[in-house]
Backbone as a ProteinNet text record, in pm:
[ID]
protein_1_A
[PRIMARY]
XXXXXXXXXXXXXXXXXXXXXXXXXXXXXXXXXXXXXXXXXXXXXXXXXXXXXXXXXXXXXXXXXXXXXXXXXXXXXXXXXXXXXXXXXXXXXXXXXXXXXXXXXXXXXXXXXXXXXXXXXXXXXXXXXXXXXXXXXXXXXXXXXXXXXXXXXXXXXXXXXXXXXXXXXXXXXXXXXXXXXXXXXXXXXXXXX
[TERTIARY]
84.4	0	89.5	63.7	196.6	89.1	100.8	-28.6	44.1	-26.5	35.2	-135.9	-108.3	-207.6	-180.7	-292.9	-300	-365	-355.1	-418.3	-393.5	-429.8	-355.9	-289.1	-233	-164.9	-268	-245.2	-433.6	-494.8	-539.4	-640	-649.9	-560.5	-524.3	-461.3	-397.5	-298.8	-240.7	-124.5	-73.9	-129.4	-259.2	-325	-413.3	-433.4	-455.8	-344.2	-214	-130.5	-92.1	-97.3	-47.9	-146.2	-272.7	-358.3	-330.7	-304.8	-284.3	-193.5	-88.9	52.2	32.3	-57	-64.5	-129.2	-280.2	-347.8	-277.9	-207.7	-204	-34.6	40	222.1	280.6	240.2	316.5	396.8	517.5	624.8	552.6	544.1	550.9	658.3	661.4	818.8	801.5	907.8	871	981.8	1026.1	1103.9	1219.6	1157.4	1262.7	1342.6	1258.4	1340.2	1448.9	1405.6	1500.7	1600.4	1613.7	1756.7	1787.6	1767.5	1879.6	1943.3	1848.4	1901.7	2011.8	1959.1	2037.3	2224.8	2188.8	2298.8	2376.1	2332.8	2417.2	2467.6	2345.7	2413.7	2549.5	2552.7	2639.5	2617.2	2539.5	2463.1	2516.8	2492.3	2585.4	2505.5	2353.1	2285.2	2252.5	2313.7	2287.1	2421.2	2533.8	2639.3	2613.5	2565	2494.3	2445.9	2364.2	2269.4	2301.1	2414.8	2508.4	2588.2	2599.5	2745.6	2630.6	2485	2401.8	2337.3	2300.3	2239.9	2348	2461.9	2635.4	2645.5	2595.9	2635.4	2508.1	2392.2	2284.3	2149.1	2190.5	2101.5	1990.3	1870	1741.2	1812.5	1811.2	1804.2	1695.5	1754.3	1701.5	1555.8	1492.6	1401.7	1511.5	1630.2	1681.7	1748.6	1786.6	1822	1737.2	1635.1	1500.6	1450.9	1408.3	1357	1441.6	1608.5	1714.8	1656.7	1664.7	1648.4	1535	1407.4	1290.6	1330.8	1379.1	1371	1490.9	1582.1	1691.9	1582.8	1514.1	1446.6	1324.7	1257.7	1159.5	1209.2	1308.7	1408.2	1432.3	1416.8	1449.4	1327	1353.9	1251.8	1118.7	1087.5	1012.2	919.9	949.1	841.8	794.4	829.8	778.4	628.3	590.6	405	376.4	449.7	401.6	468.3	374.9	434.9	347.1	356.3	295.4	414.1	362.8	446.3	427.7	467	463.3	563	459.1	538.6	615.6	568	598.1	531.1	449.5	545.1	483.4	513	493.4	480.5	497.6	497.1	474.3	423.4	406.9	516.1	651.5	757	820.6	798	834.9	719.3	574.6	527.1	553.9	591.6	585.7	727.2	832.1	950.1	941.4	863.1	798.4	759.6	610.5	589.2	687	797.8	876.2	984.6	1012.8	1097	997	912.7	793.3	787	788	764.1	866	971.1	1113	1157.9	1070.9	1127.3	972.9	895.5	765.5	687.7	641.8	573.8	473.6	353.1	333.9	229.7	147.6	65.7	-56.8	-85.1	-215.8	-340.4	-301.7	-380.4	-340.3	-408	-393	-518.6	-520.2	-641.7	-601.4	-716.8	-691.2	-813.2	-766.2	-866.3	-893.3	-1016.1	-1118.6	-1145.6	-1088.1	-1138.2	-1210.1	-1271.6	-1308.1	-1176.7	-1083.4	-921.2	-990.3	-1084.9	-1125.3	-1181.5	-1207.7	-1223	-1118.4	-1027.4	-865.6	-820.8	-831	-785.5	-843.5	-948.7	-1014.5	-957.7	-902.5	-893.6	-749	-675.2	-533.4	-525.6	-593.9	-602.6	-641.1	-776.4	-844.6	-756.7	-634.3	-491.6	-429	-418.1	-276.1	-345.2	-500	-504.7	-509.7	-548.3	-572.1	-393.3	-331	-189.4	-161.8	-144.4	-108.3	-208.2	-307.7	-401.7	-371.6	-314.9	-280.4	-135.3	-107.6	82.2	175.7	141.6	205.1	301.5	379.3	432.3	402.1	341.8	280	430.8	379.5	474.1	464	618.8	571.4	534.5	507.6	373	243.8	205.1	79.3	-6.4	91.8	58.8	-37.6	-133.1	-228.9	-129.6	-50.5	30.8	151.2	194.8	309.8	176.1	70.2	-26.7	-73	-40.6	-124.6	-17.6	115.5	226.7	241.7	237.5	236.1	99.8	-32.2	-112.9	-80	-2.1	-1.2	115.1	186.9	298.8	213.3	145.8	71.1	-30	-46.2	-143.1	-46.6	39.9	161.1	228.2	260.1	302.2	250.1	160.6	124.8	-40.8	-88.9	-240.5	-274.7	-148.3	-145.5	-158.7	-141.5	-105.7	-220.1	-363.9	-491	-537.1	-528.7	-563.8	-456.6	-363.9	-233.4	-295.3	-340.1	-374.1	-484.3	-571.6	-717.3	-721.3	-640.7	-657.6	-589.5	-456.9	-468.1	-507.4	-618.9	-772	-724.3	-606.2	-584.4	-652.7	-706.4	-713	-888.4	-892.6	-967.3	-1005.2	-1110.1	-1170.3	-1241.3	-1210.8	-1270.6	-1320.2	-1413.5	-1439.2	-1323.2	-1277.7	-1153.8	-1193.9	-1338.4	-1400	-1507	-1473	-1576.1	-1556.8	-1597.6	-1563.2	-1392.7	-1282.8	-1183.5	-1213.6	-1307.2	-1320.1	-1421	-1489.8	-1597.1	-1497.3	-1395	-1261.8	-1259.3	-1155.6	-1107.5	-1225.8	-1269	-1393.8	-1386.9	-1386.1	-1417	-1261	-1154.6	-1044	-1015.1	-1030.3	-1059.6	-1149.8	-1243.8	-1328.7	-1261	-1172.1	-1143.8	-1002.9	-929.3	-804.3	-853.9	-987.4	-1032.1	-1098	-1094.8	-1167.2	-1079
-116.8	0	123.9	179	321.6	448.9	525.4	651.9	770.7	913.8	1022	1088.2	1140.5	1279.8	1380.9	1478.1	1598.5	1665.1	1792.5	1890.4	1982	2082.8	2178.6	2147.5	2224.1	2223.8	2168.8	2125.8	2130.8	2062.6	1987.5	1898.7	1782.4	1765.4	1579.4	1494.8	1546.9	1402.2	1356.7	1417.6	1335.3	1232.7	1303.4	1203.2	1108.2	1100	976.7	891.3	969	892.2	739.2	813.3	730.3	641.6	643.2	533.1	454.3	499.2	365.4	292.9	363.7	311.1	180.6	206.2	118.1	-17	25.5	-78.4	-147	-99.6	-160.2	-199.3	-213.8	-209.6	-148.3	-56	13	139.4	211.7	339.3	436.6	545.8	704.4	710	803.1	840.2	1015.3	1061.3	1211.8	1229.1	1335.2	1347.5	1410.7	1490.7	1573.7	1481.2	1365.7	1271.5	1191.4	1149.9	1096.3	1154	1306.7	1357.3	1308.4	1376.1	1386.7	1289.6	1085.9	967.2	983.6	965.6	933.8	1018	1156.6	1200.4	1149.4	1106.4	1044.3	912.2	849.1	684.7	710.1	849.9	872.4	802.5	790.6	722.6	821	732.1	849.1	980.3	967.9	1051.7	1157.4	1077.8	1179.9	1221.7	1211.8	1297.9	1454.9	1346.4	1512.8	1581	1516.7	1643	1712.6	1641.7	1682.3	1863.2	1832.3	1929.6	2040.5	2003.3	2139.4	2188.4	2089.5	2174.8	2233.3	2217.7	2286.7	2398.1	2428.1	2535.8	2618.7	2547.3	2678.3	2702.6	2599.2	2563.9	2468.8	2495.2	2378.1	2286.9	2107.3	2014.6	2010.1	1976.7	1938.9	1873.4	1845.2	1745.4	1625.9	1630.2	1522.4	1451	1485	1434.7	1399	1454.5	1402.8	1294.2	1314.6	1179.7	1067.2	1061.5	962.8	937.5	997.1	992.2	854.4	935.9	837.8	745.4	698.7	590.5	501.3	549.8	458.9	418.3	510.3	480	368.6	357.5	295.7	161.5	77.6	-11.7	-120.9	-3.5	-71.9	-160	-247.7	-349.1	-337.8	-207	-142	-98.1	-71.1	-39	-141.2	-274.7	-419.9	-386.4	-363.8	-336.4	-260.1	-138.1	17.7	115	210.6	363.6	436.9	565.5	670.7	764.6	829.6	1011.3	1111.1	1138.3	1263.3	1367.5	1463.4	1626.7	1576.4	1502.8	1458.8	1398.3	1445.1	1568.8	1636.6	1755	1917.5	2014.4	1948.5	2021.4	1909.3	2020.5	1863.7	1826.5	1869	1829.5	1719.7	1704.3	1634.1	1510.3	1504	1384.8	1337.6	1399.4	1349.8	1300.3	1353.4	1218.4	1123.4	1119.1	1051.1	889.1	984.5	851.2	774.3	848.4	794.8	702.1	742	661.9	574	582.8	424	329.6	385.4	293.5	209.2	324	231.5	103.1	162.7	-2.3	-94.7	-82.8	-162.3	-118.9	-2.3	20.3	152.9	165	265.9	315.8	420.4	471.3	410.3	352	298.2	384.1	465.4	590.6	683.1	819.8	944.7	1006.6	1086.9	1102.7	1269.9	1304	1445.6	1497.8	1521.1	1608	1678.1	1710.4	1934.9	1971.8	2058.1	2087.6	2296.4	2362.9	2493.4	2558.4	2616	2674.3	2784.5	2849.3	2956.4	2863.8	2755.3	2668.9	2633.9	2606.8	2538.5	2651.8	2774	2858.3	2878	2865.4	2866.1	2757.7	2626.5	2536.4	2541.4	2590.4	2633.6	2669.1	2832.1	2896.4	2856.6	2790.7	2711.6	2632.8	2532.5	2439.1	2553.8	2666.1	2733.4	2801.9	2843.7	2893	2781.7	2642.4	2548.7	2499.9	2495.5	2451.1	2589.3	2717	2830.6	2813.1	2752.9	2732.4	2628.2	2531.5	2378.4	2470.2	2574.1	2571.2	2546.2	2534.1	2493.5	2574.5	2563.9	2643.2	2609.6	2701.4	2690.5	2662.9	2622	2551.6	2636.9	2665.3	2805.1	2797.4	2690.8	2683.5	2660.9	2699.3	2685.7	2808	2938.8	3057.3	3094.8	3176.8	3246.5	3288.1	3341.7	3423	3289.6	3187.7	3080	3022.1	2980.2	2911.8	2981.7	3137.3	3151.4	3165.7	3180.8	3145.3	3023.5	2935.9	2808.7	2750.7	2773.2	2770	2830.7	2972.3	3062.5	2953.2	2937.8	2832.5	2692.9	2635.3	2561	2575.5	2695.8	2687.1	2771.8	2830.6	2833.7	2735.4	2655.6	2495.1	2375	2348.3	2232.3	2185	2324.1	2272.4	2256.1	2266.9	2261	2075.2	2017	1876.2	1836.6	1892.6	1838.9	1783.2	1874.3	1877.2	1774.8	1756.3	1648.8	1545.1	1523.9	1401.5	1396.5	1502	1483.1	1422.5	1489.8	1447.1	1331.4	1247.3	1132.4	1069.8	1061.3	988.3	910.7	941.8	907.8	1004.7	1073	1159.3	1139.5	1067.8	1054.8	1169.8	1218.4	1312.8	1228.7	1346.6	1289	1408.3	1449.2	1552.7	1555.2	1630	1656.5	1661.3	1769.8	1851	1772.9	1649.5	1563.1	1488.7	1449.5	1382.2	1263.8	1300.9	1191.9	1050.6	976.4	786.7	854	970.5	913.3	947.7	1045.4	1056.8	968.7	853.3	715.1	649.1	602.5	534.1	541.5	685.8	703.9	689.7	722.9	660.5	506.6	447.5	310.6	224.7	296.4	255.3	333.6	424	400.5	343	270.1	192.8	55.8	-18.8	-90.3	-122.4	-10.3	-41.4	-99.3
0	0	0	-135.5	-168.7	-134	-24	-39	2.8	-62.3	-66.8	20.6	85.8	147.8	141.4	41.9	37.3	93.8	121.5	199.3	251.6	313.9	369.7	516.8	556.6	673.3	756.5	857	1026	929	837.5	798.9	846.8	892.2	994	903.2	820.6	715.1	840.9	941.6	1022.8	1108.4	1166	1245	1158.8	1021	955.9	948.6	889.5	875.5	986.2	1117.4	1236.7	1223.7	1232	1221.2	1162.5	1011.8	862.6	911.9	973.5	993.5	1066.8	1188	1285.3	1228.9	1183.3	1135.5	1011.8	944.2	824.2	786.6	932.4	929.7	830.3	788.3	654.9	722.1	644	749	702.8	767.5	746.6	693	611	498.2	545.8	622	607.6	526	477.5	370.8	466.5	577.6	643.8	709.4	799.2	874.5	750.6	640.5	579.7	551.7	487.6	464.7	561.3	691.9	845.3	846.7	807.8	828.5	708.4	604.4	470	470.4	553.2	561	700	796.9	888.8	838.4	790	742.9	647.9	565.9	492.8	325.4	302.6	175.5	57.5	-41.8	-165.9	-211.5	-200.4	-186.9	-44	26.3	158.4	159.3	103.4	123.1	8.5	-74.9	-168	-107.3	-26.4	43.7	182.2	232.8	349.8	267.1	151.7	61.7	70	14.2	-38.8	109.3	197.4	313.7	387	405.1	462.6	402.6	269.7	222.1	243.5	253.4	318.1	200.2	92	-8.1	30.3	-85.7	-49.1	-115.1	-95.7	-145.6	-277.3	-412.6	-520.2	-519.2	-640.3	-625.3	-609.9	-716.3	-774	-680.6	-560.3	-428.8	-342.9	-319.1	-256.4	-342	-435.9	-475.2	-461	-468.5	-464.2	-295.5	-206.5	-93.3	-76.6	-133.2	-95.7	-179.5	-304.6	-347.3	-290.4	-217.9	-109.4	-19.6	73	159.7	152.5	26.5	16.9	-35.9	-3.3	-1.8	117.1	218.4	378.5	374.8	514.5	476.4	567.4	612.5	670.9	574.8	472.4	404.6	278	344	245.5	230.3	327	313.8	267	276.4	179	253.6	218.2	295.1	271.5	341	344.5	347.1	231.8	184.1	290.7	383.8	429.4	390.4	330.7	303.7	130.3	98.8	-40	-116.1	-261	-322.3	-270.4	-313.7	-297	-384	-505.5	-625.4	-778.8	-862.9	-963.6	-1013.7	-1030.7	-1105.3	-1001.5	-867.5	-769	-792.3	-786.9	-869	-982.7	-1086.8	-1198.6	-1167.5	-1084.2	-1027.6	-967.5	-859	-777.6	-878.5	-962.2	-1053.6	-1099.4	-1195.4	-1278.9	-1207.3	-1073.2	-978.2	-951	-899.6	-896.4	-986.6	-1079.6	-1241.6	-1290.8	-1263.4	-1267.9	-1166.4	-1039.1	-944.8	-972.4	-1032.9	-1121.9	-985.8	-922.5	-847.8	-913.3	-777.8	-873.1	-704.5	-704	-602.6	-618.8	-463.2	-451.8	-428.4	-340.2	-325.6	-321.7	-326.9	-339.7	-289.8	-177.6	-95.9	-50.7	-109	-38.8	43.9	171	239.4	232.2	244.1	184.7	327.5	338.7	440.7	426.9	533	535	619.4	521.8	596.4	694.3	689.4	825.2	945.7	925.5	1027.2	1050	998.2	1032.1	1120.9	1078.9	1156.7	1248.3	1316.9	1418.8	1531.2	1480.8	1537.8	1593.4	1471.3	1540.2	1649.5	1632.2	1721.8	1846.3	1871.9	2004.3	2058.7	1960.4	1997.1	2070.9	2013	2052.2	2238.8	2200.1	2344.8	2442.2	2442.3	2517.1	2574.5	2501.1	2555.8	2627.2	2603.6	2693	2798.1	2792.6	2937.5	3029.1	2972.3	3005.8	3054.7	3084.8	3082.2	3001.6	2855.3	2780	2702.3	2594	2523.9	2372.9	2335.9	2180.6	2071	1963.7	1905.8	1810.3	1748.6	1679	1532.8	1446.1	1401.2	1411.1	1528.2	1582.3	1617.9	1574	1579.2	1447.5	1444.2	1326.4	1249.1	1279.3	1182.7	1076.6	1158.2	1105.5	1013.2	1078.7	972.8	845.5	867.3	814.8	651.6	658.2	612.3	544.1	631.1	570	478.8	489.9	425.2	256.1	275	159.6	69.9	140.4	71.3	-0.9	124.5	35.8	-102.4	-87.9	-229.8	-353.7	-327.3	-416.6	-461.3	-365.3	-401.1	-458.9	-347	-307.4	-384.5	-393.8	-438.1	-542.8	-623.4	-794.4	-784.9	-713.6	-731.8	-697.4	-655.4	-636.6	-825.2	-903.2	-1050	-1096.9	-1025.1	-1111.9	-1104	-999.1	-974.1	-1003.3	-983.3	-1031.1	-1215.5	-1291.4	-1435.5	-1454.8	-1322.1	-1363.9	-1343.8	-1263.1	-1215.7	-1128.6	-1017.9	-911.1	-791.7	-758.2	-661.2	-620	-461.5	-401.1	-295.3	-229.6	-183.4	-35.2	37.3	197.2	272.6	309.4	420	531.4	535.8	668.2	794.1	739.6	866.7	975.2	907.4	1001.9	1131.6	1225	1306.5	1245.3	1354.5	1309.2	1269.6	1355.4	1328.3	1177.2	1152.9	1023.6	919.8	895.3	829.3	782.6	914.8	918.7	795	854.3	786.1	652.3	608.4	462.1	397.9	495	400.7	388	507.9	511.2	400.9	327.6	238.2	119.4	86.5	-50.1	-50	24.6	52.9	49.3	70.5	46.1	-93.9	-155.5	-298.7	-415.8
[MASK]
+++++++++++++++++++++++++++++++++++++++++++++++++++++++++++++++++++++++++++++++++++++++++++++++++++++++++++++++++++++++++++++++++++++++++++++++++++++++++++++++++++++++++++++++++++++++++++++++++

């Protein structure tokens, strides 16, 4: 089971993710945790990406994708995986695919959550006052202002890849905004189809 989740920031890809993970033994792939590994293990691709993040540069697609396709190797992800934070852009799927195709793999799902982003922001916000009430220390994307940043990035980026996928008649649809288990449910039923 190969699956990518789209959506905006606060839609709950993560907290679907952990679920699938559990029920269904397949890894979370974040892209960030893999550089960090790939460049400690010292891998021929993580020394690339040791040279460009030292000097203060973003990492390529063409190193990220080397990344995930080392990574999606280990034997942790015999059952599948889940993409987190990847792709992000369509020239990063249309690598994505082409690195799939080449190891005779390909994406099982592609699920994007809809959610109402002024409700997301509402919810942030209610997160961010409940931990400063709890004693907490807000996390500093958890602020209106970091979300509201990262949202803008996402639809500069990221939301072009709803239509990528939509025209390659991979891209499944789920209410975000619904209770978490009826979420579950409805992704559970198109992972089953």
């Amino acid at each position: 089971m190969k699956i990518v989740f789209l959506g905006p920031p606060g839609a709950g890809k993560g907290t679907q993710s952990e679920r699938i993970v559990k029920k269904h033994g397949i890894a979370q792939l974040s892209t960030g945790d893999m550089l960090r590994a790939a460049v400690k293990a010292g891998t021929p691709v993580g020394q690339k990406a040791k040279s460009v993040m030292e000097a203060g540069e973003l990492v390529s697609d063409e190193i990220v994708i080397g990344i995930v396709a080392e990574r999606i190797e280990q034997p942790d992800c015999a059952n599948g995986f889940i993409l987190d934070g990847f792709p992000r852009t369509i020239a990063q799927a249309e690598a994505l695919d082409n690195m799939l195709m080449a190891k005779g793999m390909q994406l099982d799902a592609v699920i994007e959550l809809l959610v109402d982003e002024t409700r997301l922001l509402e919810r942030i916000e209610k997160r961010a006052r409940d931990t400063e009430a709890a004693g907490g220390q807000v996390r500093e994307d958890d602020t209106p202002e970091a979300f509201k940043q990262r949202l803008d990035a996402y639809h500069a980026q990221t939301a072009p890849l709803s239509d990528f996928y939509e025209i390659t008649g991979r891209r499944r649809t789920v209410d975000g905004m619904q209770p978490i288990d009826k979420v579950a449910s409805d992704i559970d039923r198109i992972l089953a189809a």
